[in-house]
Residue, then its C-alpha position, 0 to 999 in steps of 0.5 A: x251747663x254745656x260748654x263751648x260747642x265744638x269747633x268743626x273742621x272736618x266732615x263727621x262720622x258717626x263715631x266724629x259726631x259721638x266725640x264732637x257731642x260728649x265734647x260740647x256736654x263736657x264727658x265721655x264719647x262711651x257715655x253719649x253713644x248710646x244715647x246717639x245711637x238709640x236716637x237713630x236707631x228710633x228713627x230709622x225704625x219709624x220710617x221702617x213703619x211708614x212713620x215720618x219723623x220731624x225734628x223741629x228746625x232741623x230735618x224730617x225724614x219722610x217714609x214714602x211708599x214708591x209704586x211699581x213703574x216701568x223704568x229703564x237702566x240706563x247702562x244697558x238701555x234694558x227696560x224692566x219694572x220695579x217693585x212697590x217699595x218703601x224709601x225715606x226722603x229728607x226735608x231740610x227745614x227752612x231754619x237749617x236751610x237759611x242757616x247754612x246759606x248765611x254760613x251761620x257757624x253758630x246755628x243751634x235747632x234749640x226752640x226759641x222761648x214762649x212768646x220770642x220771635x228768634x231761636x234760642x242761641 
């Protein structure tokens, strides 16, 4: 059984996010980062593919094909066009989004059980 989920206080890192993680499961940051790490590490290789990921009630990170265009710095006025390329845009789920408009410090993404209307707390 978790324990009390860590309070936050501060924006968080990568190496934050370990401490806060291993903190709320009751062990050691060494034996979370891998698991953390491989997480994001999955992610960012799907986008790479042009895969989306879909974290359910938290995040999608969509891989998006941008086409050439003729676009314009804005520093020196210049034209010039860029290339075709591939980049990741985030959608923030409703639930998320809501939760942090209530300021909701207890929100969890955890799916609610069979048959309830409410996310599991």
């Amino acid at each position: 059984m978790p324990n009390q989920p860590t309070r936050i206080t501060e924006r968080l890192n990568t190496t934050k996010l370990i401490e806060a993680v291993a903190a709320d499961l009751g062990t050691t940051p060494s034996a979370v980062r891998d698991t953390i790490m491989t997480t994001f590490d999955v992610i960012a290789r799907a986008n790479a593919t042009g895969h989306d990921v879909a974290i359910t009630n938290f995040v999608t990170f969509i891989s998006h094909r941008v086409k050439r265009a003729t676009r314009r710095n804005p520093q020196t006025g210049e034209t010039f066009t860029s290339a075709a390329h591939q980049v990741v845009r985030l959608r923030v789920s409703d639930h998320l989004a809501d939760a942090v408009r209530r300021r909701d410090r207890k929100v969890t993404i955890r799916k609610a059980a069979k048959g309830s209307r409410k996310t599991a707390e």
